[in-house]
N, C-alpha and C positions, 0 to 999 in steps of 0.2 A: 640090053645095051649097057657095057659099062660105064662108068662114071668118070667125070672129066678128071683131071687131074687135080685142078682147085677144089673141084665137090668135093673128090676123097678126102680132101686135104683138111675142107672145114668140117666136115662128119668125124673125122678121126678131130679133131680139135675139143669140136664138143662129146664127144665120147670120153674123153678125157678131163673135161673139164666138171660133165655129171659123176665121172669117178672122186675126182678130188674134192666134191661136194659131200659126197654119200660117203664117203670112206677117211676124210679128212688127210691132212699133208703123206704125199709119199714119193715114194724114192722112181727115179727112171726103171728101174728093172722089176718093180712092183705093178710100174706103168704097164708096161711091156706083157709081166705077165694077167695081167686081168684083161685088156685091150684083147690079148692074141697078138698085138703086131708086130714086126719087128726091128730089132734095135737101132737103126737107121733113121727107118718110120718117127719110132720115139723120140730118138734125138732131134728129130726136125721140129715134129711137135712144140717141144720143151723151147726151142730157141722161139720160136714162132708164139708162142702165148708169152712169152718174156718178154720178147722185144715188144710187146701190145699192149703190155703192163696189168694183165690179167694173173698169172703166176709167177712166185718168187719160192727164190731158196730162204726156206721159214727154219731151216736146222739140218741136222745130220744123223744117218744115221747109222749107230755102233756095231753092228751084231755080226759087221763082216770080221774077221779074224785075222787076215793080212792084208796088207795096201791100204790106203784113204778111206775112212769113213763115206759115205753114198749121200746127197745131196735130197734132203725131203724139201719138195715142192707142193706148194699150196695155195690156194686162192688169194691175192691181195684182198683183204677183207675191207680196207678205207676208200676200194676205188670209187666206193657209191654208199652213202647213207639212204637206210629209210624209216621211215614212219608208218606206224599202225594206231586208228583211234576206233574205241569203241563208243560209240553216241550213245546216251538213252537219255531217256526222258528228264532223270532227271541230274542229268551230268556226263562231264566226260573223263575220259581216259583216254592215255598218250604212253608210249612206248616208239623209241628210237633205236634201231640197231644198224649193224655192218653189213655187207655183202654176205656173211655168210650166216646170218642170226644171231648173232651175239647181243645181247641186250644190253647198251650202252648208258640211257637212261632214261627212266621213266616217271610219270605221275600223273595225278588227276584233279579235277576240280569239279564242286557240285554247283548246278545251276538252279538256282529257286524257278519254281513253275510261275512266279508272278515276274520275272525279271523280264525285260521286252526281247523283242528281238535283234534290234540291234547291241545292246549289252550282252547279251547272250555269247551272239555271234562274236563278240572281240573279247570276252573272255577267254574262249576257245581259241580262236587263234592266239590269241597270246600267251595260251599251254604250251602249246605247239612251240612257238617262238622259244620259251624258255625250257624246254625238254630241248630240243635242237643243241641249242645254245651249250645247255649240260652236257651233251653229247659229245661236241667236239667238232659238231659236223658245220662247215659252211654252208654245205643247199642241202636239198631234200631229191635223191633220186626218183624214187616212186613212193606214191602216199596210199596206204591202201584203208579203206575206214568203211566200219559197221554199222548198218543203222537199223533200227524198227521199219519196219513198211513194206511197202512194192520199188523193185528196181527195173526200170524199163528195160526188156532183153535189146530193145533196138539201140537206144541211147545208151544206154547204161547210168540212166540219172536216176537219183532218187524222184519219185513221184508223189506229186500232191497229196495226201492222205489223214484225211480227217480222222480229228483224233490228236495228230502229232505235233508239238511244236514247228512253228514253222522256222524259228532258226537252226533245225537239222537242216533245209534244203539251204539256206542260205549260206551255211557253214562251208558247203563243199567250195561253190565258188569262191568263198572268201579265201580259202586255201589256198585256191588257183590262184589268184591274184597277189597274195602273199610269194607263194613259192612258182615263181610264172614255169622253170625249168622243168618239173616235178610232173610226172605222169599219176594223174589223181584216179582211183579205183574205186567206185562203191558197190557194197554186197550185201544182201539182208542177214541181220545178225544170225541168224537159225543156220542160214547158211554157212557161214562162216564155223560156225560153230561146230559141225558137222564134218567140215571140212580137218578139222584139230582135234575133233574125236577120232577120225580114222588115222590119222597119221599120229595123234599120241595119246590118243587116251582110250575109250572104254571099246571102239572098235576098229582098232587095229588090224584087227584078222577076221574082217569084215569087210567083202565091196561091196553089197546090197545090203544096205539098214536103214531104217527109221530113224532122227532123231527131234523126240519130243520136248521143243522147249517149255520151262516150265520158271517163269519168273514175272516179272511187273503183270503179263500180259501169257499170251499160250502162242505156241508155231510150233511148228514143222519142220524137217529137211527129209529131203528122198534122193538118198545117193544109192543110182539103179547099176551092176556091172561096172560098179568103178566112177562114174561119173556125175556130178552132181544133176538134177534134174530142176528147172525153173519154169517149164511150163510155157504156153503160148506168149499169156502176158506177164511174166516173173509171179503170177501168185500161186504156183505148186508148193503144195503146205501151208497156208492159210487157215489152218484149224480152229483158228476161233471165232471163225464165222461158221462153223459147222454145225446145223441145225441138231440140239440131241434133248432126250429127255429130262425132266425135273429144273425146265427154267420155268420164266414167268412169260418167255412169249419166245418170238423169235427174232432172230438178228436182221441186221437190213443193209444195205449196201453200204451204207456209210456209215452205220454201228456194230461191233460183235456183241454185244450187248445180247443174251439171250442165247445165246451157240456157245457151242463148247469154256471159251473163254468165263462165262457166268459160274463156270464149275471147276476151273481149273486155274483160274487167276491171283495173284496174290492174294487182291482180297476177299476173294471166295472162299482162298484155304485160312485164311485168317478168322471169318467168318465161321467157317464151319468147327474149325479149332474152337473158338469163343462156346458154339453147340454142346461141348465135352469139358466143357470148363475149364481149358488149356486157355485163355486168352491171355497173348503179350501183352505188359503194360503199354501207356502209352495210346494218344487222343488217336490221330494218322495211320491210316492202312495203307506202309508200304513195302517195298517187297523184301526188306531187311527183317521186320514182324513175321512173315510166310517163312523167311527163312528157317529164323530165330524157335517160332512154334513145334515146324515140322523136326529141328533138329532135337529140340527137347522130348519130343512125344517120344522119336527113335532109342533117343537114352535111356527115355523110363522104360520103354520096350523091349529095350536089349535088358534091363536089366544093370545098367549104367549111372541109373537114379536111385541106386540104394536099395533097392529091392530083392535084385537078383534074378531076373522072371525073365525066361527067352524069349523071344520075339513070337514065336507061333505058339507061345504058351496064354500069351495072356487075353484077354478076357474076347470074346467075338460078339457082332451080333447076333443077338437070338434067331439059330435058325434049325434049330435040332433039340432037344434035350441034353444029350450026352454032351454038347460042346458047350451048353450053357453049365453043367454041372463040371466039367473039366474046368471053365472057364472061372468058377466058383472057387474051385477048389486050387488053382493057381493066385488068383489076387487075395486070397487067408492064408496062403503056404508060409508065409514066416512066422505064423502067430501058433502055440500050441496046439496041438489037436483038438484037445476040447473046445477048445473056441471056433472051432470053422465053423460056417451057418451054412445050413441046407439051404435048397432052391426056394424054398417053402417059409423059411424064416417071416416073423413077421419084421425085424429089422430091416429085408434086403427090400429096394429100393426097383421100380420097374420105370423102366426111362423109356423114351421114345427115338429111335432112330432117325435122324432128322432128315435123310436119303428116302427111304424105305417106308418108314412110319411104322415098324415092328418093334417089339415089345424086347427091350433089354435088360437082361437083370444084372444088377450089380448088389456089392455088399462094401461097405466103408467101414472095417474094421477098426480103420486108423485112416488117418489123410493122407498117407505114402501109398496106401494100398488102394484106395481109391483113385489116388490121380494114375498110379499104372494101370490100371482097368479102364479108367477114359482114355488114356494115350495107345494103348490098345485100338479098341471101339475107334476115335479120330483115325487111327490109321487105316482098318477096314474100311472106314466109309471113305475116309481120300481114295486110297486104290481101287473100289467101288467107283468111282469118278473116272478118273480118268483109265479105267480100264474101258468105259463107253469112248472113248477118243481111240486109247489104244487098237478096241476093239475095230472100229470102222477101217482105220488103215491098214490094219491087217487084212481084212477082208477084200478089199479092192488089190492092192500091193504086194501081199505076202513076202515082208520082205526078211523076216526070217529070224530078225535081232530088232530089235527096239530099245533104243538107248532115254532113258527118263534126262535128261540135258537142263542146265541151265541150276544154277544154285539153289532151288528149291529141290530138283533130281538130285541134286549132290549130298543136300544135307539127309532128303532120305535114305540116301545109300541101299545095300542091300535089304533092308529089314522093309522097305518102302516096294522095291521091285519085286522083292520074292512074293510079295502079297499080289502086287498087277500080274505078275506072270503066272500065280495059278487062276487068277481070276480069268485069263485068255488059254487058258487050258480048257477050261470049263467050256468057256462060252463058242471059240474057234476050234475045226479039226485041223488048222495050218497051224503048224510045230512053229513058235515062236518065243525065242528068248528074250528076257526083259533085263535091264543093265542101267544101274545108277551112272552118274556122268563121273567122270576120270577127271575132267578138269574143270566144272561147274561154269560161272560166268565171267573165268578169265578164258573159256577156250574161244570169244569173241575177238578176244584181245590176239590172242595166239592163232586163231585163223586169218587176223586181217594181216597179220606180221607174214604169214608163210603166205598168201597169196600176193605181199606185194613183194617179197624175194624173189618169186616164181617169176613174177612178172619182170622184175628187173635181169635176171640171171638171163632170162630167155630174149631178152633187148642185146645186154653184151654179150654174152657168148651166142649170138647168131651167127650163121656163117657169114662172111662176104658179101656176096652174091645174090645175097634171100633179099 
């Protein structure tokens, strides 16, 4: 049955209107030909999204050769402000842009974990308030914001979740209330995240992947054929409650304490860094210290810290001969030949692998050359960690690319992943690639921003009729 004459009319509309999104301002004959339609068609179009104050003539343009320059048409980008916040524990973050993404203004504020909840909560709003304000914008079209936790698939609220401050949930309404116009959207940060690695960062040219957050805390995202996956009750990817070897017990319904997170969490990695004698200064273990660790070990690793030593060169744990003596003979390689020390040395130094409890050897020539041989060693046993996480959702999932997410994944970059992904070579026969994160822990910020455009874009440019 064909379609009425208003249907065609608002499908070609929005057909045009996700052109001029995707492809930014263009001219009616450019319209015309990506559309298919014809010139008529377009010209109706074109008067019909103007007159609705959806597109304007944004410029002209030159490349014709005789007659008037061609009239580029393009989204009114002030017809709707929005907002994107990233919660976490221990602070937030605020970003305001246009209809069409343009980031207009931004900032953040930290929140002390002893400040109540009411201070809390009008600290936040009154980010919000003054990023707004910086913006330009009168209201707030749609508010889209990230948080730690379970998001109820029915409601879509944040839910009660021990552990988390409680003026995350109190913040959302407060929003509401502030901005009563403003269509408010909550999504679990991993989510989010997942969501702005595919569309800009490490899996772009990926619809089925993993993405492993790796910050304050540990999560998950499983985008299955293109679509994100949240599970009965929003907790698909919850991985730090996933029961795995080498804790001290197990985790419990309202602890992850003991599952995965025990091995994979800031202060795990901070923790186990301190084991190799990498430990940040500084009394507090938080997730800026994981950072800070894992990016220095990377440097001395690469060879970045003055050494010179590539990443798979330097030192391992003991689990061969020949790699312990490679490994030897890489952390003495700046020093003369006559000074390198055999395996055998009474100098060299046998440590214990604090994963494993196997026998490491090392030799401290110098303290440059020792600390590249620990940040080595730190880096096997992190990838040894969370290749046990990696490993399980492989196994169930197969999902073929596994992105390491979240600013701890970033600061290891390749020299981090290439270690988990031969480690899942070994242990799985499902081919899976492993991927530092493209955008670390702004792609929170940058997924809440693209799902509340989506959301808003898909309100005005609805048809009529819908």
């Amino acid at each position: 049955m064909p379609a009425s004459p208003s249907t065609a009319r608002a499908i070609n509309d929005r057909l045009a209107l996700r052109l001029l999104q995707q492809e930014g301002p263009l001219t009616a004959g450019q319209l015309k030909q990506l559309t298919g339609l014809s010139r008529p068609t377009v010209a109706d179009l074109v008067e019909r999204l103007t007159a609705a104050g959806l597109i304007a003539v944004v410029g002209e343009a030159g490349e014709q050769r005789r007659g008037p320059n061609a009239k580029l048409y393009g989204i009114v980008a002030d017809r709707a402000h929005l907002a994107a916040l990233d919660i976490r524990t221990e602070g937030v973050s605020v970003v305001v842009s246009d209809l069409v993404g343009a980031v207009l203004a931004e900032a953040s504020v930290p929140i002390d974990g002893d400040t109540g909840t009411g201070p809390a909560v009008e600290q936040a709003v009154a980010l919000v308030e003054r990023v707004v304000k910086e913006a330009g914008a009168d209201r707030l079209h749609t508010v889209g914001i990230g948080a730690p936790g379970l998001i109820d698939p029915a409601s879509g609220e944040l839910r009660d979740s021990t552990g988390l401050p409680e003026w995350h949930r109190r913040l959302v309404a407060a929003l509401q209330d502030r901005f009563p116009e403003a269509r408010v959207n909550v999504e679990n940060e991993t989510n989010l995240a997942a969501l702005a690695e595919q569309r800009d960062g490490a899996a772009r040219d990926r619809d089925t992947f993993v993405l492993l957050w790796l910050g304050h805390g540990t999560g998950a995202a499983v985008v299955l054929d293109g679509a994100l996956r949240r599970g009965a009750s929003g907790g698909t990817g919850e991985i730090g409650f996933l029961p795995v070897p080498g804790t001290s017990g197990l985790p419990s319904a309202v602890d992850c304490e003991g599952g995965f997170h025990s091995l994979g969490g800031s202060a795990a990695v901070v923790e186990l860094a301190g084991s190799y004698g990498l430990s940040p200064e500084g009394d507090a273990v938080h997730e800026p210290l994981a950072v800070e660790v894992v990016r220095e070990a990377v440097a001395l690793a690469s060879g970045d810290g003055g050494a010179g030593v590539a990443a798979s060169d330097v030192a391992r744990p003991a689990s061969a001969a020949g790699e312990q003596a490679a490994a030897m003979r890489t952390a003495d390689s700046g020093d003369d030949a006559d000074t390198a020390r055999p395996l055998d040395d009474p100098s060299a130094r046998a440590d214990r692998h604090p994963d494993t409890d196997t026998p490491v050897a090392s030799a401290e020539p110098s303290r440059a050359h020792g600390t590249v041989a620990s940040a080595g060693r730190f880096l096997d046993a992190l990838a040894d960690r969370l290749a046990i996480g990696v490993a399980s959702v492989v196994a169930i999932l197969d999902p073929g690319c596994v992105v390491l997410g979240g600013e701890v994944g970033q600061a290891g970059g390749d020299v981090l992943a290439r270690r988990v992904e031969e480690r899942i070579r070994r242990m799985s026969p499902l081919a899976t690639v492993v991927r530092p994160s493209g955008l670390g822990g702004a792609a929170v910020l940058r997924g809440a921003l693209l799902t509340a455009r989506e959301a808003a874009q898909d309100e005005l440019f609805a048809p009529p009729d819908r």
